[in-house]
N, C-alpha and C positions, 0 to 999 in steps of 0.2 A: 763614370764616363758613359755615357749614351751614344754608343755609335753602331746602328745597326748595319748586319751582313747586306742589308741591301744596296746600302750605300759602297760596297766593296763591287757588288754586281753593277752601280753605275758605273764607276771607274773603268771597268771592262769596255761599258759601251761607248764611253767616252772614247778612251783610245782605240775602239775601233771605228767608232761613226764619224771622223773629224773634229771629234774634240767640245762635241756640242756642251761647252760645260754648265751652261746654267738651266739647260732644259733635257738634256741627256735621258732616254727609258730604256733603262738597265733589263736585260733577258739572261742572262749569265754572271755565274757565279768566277770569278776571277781565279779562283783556286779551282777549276777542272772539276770540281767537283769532291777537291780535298779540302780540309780541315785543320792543315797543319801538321806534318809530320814531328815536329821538334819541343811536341807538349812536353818533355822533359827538362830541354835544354834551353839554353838562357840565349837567347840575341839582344849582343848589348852594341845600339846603338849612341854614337858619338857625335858633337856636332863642334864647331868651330866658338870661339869666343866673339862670335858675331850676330844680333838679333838675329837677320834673315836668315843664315846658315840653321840656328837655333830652330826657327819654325819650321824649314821642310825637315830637319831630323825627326819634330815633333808627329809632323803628319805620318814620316816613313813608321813613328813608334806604332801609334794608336793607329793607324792600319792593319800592322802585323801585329799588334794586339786583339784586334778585331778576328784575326784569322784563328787566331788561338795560340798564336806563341806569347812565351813568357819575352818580357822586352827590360833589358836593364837599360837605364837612361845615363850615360857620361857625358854631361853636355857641358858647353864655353870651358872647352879644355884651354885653349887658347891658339893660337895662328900656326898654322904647319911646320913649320920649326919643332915646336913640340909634340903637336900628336899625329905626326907621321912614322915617327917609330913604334906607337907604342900600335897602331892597325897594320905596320910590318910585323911584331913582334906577336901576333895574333891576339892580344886583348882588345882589339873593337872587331866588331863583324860587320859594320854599317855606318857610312859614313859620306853624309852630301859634299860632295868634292863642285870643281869647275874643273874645264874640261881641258884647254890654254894651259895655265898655270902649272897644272898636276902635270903634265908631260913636259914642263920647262923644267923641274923638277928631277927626273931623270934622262933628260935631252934637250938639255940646256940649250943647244946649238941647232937645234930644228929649225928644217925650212918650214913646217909645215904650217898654215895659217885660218885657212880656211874651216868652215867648220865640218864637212866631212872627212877633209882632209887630217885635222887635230887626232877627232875621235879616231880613226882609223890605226894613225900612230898611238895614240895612249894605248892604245887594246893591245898592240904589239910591245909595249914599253912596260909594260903593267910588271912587276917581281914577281917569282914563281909563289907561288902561294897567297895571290891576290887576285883580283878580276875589277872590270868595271859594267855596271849594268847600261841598261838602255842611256842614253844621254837624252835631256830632255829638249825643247824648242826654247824653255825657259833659261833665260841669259844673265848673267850679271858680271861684267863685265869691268877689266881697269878702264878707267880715263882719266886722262889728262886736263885739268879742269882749272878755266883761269873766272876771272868775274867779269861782266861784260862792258865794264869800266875801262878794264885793262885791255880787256878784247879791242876796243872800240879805241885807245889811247896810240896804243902800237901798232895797230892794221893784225892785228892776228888772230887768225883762224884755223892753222893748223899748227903741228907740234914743230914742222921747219921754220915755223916762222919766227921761232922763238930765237934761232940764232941771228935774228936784227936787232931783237930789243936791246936799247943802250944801256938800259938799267943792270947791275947783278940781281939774279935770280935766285927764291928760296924756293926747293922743291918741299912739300908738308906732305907726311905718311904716314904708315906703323912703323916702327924702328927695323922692323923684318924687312922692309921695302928699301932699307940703302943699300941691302947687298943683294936684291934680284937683279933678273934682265931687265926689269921695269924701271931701275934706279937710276940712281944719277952717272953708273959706268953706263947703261945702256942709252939714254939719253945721248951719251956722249958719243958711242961709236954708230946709232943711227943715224944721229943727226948735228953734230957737232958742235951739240949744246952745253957746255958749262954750267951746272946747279950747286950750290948749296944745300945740305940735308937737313931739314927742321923735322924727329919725331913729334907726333902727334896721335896716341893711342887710342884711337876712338874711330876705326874703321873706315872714315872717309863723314862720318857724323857732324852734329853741330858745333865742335869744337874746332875740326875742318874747318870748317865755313864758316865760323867766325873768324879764325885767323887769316882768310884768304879776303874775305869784308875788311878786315882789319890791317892792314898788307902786311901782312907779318910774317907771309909767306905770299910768292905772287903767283905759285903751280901746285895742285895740289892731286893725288889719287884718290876718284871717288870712282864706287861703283856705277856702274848708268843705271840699275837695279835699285838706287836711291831715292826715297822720296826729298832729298835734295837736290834732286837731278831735275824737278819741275819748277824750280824757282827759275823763272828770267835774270836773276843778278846771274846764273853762272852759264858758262857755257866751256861744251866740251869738245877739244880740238881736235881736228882731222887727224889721223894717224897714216900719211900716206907710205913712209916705209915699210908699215906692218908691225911693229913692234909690238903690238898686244895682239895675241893669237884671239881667236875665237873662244868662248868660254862659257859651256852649256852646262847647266846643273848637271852631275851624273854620278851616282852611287858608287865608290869604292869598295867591293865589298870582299871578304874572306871566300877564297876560293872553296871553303865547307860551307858554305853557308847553301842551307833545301832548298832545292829547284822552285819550291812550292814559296816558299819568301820570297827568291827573286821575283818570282813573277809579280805579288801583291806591289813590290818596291817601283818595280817596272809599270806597273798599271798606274799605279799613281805618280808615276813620271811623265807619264802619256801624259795626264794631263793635267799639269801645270807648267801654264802658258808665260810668256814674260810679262802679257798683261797683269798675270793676275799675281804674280809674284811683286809686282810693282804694290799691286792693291794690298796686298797682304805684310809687305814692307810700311807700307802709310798706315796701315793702323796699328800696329806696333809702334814707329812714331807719335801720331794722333792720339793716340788712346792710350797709351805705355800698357796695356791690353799680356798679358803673360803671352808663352808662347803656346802654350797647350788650348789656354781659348780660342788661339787665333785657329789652332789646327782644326778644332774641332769645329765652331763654325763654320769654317771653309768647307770642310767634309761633311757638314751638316748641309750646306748651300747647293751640295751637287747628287745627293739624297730626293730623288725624284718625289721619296714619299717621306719629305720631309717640310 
């Protein structure tokens, strides 16, 4: 793995110069001038059973392996349901979260929507022996996502509009999505929508979007972070109740985890943009590209003297 400390000192400049991320000249070293206190100890990084998820874990790896910690890698555990217990229970130390979601999670009933408003609450929501790090500008977000067939058939463009359509409705998701706020109860008491729950385990992917092509579902949960979110056949409806809170990349991390790792985690949260999280999502698509090339490219790309 080829990742020089210099590229760790861009990251620095990045998040402090605006983010300049493809021309950025790195003067500082993002650990203060440390090395890594935790040369002993293992940080074992987690990531979700989701490409995108998968890559920023990857970049958080090989950063703070760059710094000098040892990094165990427990990746595509699978969807929160499962490995939220096991970073309560302290076997992960590092884990790319969103920011919405994870505080619906233990405040289910929150007003709060906005996105300083989210973060704010999760930081107070957070369980005694957890924290969350910076939250990043980088978004990925639920949406409510019909085809622009059906958009244009029914007059609809927001998620109320959906209580006109004459047709019965299949909502399509991961099977974890019938019992959120996102689901088809919350559908119901925002907006007094009526769905059907078709799983579909493939993240909001091209098995999605074939079945909503295919009408075999006529609503479906995709990320807006999708490179299927650039296709015209689909289109993603207004949410004027609020029912999907705000939802920024933001590190989960163990309340022991070295000042000297947050920061590296942190820096390189500065900067990753939604742009670029978009870009680094399409070539994981495009390319089916691992995720560790993608990390390291990317961290190669912002490497002034690279």
């Amino acid at each position: 793995m080829n990742i020089t400390r210099t590229r760790l000192a861009a990251l620095s400049a990045l998040s402090l110069g605006g983010l300049l991320v493809m021309s950025g000249c790195a003067s500082a070293d993002p650990l203060g001038g440390s090395s890594g206190t935790a040369d002993d100890d293992t940080i074992v990084v987690g990531s979700q059973d989701y490409y995108s998820n998968e890559i920023i874990a990857e970049i958080y790896a090989q950063a703070l392996e760059e710094a000098d910690f040892t990094v165990d890698r427990q990746f595509r555990i699978g969807q929160r349901e499962a490995y939220l217990p096991e970073i309560e229970a302290g076997e992960i130390d590092v884990f790319p979260e969103y920011t919405g979601p994870l505080l619906q999670v233990w405040e289910p009933d929150t007003t709060a929507r906005k996105s300083d408003d989210v973060y704010e609450a999760l930081r107070k929501a957070v369980p005694e022996g957890l924290q969350v790090l910076d939250q990043s500008s980088a978004t990925d977000e639920d949406s409510y996502v019909v085809t622009k067939a059906f958009a244009q058939k029914y007059g609809v463009t927001s998620i109320a509009d959906l209580a006109d359509v004459p047709v019965p409705l299949i909502l399509g998701g991961n099977s974890e999505g019938e019992d959120r706020p996102n689901g088809p109860l919350g559908l119901k008491a925002s907006y007094g929508v009526d769905v059907a729950f078709a799983p579909i385990e493939d993240g909001g992917g091209p098995l999605t979007v074939k079945a909503l092509v295919d009408d075999q579902v006529q609503l479906a949960i995709i990320y807006t972070a999708s490179p299927s979110m650039s296709s015209s056949d689909l289109v993603a409806l207004e949410d004027p109740a609020g029912l999907f809170l705000a939802s920024h990349v933001v590190p989960l991390a163990s309340s022991d985890l070295p000042d000297d790792a947050a920061d590296v985690i942190d820096r390189v949260n500065a900067a990753l943009t939604p742009e670029i999280l978009v870009e680094l999502n399409t070539e994981s698509v495009e390319t089916e590209a691992s995720a560790a090339t993608i990390a390291t490219a990317w961290l190669d790309s912002i490497d002034p003297e690279g």
